[in-house]
C-alpha positions in Angstrom: -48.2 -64.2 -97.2 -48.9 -60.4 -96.1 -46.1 -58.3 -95.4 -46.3 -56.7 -91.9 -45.8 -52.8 -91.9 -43.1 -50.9 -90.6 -45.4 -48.5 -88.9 -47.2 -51.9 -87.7 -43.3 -52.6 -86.0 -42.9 -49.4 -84.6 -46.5 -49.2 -83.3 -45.3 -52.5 -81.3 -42.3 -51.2 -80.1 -44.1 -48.2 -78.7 -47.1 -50.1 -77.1 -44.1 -52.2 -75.6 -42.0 -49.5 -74.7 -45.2 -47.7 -72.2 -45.8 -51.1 -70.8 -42.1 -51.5 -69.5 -42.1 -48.1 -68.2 -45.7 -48.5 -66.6 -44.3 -51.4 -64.9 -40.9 -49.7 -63.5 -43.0 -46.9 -62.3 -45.7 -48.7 -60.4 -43.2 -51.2 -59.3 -41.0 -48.2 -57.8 -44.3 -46.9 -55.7 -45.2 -50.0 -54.5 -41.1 -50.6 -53.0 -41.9 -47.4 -51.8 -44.7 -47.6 -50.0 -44.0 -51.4 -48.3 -40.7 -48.5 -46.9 -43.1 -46.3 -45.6 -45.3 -48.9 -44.1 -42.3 -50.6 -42.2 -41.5 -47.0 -41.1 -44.7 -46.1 -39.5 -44.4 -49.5 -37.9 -41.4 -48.9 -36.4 -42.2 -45.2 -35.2 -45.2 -46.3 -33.7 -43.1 -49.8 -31.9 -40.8 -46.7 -30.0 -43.8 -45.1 -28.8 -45.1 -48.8 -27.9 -42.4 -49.8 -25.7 -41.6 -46.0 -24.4 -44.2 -44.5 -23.5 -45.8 -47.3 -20.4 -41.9 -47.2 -19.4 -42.2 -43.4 -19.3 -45.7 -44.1 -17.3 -43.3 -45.9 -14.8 -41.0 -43.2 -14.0 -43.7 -41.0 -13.7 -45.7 -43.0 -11.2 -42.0 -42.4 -9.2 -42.4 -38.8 -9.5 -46.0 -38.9 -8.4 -44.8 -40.7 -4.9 -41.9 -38.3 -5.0 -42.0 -35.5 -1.8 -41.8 -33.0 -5.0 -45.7 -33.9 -5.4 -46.9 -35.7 -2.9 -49.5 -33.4 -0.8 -49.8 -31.2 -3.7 -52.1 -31.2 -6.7 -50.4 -31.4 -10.1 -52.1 -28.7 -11.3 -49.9 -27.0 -9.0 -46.7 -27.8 -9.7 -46.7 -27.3 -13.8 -42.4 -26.6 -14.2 -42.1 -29.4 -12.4 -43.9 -31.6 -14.5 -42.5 -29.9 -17.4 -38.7 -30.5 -15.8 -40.0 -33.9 -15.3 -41.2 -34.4 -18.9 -37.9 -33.9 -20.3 -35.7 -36.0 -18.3 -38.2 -39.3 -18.5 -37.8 -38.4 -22.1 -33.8 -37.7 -22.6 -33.3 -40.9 -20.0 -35.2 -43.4 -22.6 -34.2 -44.2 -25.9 -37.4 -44.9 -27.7 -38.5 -41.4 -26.6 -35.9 -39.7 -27.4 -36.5 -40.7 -31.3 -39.9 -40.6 -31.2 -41.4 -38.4 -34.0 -44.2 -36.9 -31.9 -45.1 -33.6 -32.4 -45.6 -33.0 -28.5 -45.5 -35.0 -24.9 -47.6 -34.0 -22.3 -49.2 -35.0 -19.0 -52.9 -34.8 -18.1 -54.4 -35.6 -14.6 -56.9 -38.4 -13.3 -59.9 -37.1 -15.3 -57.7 -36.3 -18.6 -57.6 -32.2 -18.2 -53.5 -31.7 -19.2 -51.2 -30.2 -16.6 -48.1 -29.4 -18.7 -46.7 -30.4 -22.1 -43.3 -29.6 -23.2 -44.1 -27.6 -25.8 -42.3 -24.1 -25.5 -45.4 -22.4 -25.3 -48.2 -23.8 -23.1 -50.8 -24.2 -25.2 -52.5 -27.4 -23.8 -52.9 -26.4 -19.8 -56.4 -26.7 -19.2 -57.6 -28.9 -22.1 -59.5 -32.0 -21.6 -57.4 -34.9 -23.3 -60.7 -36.8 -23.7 -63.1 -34.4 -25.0 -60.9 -34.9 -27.9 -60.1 -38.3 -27.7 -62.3 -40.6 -25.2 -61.4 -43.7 -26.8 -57.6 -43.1 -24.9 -60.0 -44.0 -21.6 -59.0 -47.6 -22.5 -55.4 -47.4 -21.0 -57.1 -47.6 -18.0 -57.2 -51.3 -18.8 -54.7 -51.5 -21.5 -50.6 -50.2 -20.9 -50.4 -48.6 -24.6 -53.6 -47.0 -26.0 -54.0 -44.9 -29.5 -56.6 -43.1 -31.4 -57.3 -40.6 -34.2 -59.0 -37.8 -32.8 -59.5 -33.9 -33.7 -56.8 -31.8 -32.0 -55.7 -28.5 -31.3 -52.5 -28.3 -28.7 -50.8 -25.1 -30.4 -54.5 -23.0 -30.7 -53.7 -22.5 -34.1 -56.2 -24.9 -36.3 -57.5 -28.4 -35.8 -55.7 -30.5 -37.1 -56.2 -34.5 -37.7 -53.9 -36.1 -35.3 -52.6 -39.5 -34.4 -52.9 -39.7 -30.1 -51.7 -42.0 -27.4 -51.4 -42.5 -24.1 -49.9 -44.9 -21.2 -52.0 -44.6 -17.6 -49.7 -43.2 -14.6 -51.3 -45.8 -11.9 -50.2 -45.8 -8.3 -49.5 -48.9 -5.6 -52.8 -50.0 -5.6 -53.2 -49.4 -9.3 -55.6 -46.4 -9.4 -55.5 -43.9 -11.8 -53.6 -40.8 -11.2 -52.1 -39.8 -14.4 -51.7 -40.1 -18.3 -49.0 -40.1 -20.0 -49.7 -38.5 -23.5 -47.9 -38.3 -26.7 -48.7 -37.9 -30.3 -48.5 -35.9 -34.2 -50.6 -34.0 -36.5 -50.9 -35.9 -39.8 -49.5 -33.0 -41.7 -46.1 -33.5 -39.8 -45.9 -36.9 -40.1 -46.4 -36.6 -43.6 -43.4 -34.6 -43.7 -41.3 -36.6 -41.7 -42.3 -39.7 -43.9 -41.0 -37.4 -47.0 -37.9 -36.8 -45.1 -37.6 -40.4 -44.4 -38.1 -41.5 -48.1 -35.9 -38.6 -49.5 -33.0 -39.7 -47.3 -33.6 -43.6 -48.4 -33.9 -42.5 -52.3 -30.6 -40.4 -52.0 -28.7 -43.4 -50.4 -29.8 -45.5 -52.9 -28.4 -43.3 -55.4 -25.3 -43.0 -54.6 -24.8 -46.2 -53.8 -25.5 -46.9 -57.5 -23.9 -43.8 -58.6 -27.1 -42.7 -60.0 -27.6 -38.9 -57.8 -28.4 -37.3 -61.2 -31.3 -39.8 -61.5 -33.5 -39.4 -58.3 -37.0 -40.5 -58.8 -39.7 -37.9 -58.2 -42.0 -38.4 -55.9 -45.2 -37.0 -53.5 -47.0 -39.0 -51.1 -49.6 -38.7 -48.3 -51.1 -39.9 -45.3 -55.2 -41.4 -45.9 -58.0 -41.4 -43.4 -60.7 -42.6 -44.6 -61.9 -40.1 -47.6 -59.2 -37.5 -46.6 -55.7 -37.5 -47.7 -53.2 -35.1 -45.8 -49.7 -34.5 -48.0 -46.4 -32.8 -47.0 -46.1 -29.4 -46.8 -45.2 -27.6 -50.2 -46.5 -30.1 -51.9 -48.1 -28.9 -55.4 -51.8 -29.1 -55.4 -52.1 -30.7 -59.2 -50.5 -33.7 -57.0 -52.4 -33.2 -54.1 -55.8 -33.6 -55.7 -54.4 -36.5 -57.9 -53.9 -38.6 -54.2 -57.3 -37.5 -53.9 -59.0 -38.4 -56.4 -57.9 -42.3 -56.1 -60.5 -42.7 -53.6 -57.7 -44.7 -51.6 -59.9 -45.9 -48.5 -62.3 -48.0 -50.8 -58.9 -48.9 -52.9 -57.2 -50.3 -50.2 -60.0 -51.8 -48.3 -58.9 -55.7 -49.8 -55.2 -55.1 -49.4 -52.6 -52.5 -51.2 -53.5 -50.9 -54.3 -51.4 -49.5 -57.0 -51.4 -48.8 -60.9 -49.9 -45.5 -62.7 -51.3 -42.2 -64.1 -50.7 -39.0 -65.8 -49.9 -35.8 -64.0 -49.2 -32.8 -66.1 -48.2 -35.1 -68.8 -45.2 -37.0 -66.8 -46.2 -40.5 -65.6 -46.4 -41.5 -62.4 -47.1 -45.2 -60.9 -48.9 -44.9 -57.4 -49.0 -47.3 -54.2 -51.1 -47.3 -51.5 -51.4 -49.4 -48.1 -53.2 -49.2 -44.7 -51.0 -48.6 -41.7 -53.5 -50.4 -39.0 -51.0 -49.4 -35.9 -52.1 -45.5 -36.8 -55.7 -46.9 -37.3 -58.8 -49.0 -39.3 -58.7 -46.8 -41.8 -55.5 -45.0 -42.3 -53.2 -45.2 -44.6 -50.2 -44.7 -46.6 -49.7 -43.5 -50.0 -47.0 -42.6 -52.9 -47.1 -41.1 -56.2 -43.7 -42.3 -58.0 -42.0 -41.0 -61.2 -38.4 -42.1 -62.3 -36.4 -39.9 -65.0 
């Protein structure tokens, strides 16, 4: 009978020792990344049920004296004024992440947003976007288009729109909303952050908060949170999510800078075909 090797043991051990911690890893991306999934669900089910009630009060405002006999174009504070009380007076917009709100006129060229500087007067809302032309046919209609409301860069962003229609349902309005993937990519961090800290204290466990860095996919492109390092950035990158996630969610681990890391990845259809979700996850 051979004798088996202490080194032999140990070697076991080990081999056992990277599965486990493989697992925990890749098993903590993928919890986080069904969270993030149920979150962009639920930021997009405000903007769902808000903004068509926000096309209601606005098709009040349109038959309003205020406007009546007057072109919109005209009568920009007034939109604006408008724009923020339709918005404080409903609770799903008042949450809403969006980066901006906005209202264009019957052939999509914006009137006023209520961004502090108008940066979007003037701009044609379908140039951008003409797939948000369906709402004249659907109440709640989104796209991901190229977009540029603060004239600083374009930026890939996530639109949608609700049509304002009149008495005899034509046309006079849309009702526009939406957010640059780069800042929902941060809110998402701020979102997971906050449920990985409750977590930990609930389990007394604040000195050991997992690290982690995600992103938002579109197809070949992945856009991460602000500030976050590039070594991690290009790792999201290079997992080629799109075509990972194109049968369902993805996930397995990998080595960044020598620490280990399990990463998740899911698409989010109610931002779009091809969009996505993902998280890079590394516990102490």
């Amino acid at each position: 009978m051979k004798t088996i090797q202490p080194w032999f043991i140990l070697t076991v051990f080990a081999l056992c020792g990277c599965k486990r911690q493989e697992r925990i890893h890749e098993e903590g991306a993928r919890a986080q990344v069904q969270f993030l999934t149920k979150t962009v669900e639920s930021d997009v089910q405000e903007l769902e049920r808000g903004l068509p009630q926000g096309a209601l009060r606005f098709r009040i405002f349109l038959a309003s004296k205020t406007v009546v006999g007057h072109k919109l174009e005209e009568l920009p504070q007034e939109v604006r004024r408008e724009l923020g009380t339709i918005r404080r007076e409903n609770v799903d917009l008042t949450i809403a992440k969006s980066t901006f709100f906005g209202l264009a006129n019957e052939t999509g060229v914006f009137v006023r947003s209520n961004l502090d500087s108008e940066t979007l007067a003037g701009k044609n809302l379908f140039e951008s976007a003409p797939d948000l032309r369906r709402s004249h046919h659907q109440p709640f209609v989104s796209c991901m288009a190229t977009f540029d409301p603060l004239q600083r860069k374009e930026e890939r962003y996530w639109l949608a729109t609700s049509a304002v229609k009149d008495e005899q349902e034509v046309v006079r309005a849309y009702y526009v909303t939406g957010w640059s993937l780069r800042a929902y990519a941060l809110r998402l961090q701020e979102a997971l952050k906050s449920e990985l800290a409750s977590k930990a204290r609930t389990t007394h466990t604040l000195d050991r908060i997992p690290v982690f860095y995600l992103g938002v996919f579109e197809g070949p492109n992945v856009v991460t949170a602000p500030q976050t390092p590039s070594v991690d950035d290009d790792a999201l990158k290079k997992l080629n999510l799109s075509e990972r996630t194109q049968g369902g969610p993805t996930s397995g681990v990998l080595t960044i800078t020598q620490r280990l890391f399990g990463y998740a990845a899911e698409r989010t259809p109610k931002l779009g075909a091809n969009v996505g979700v993902a998280v890079l996850y590394s516990v102490p």
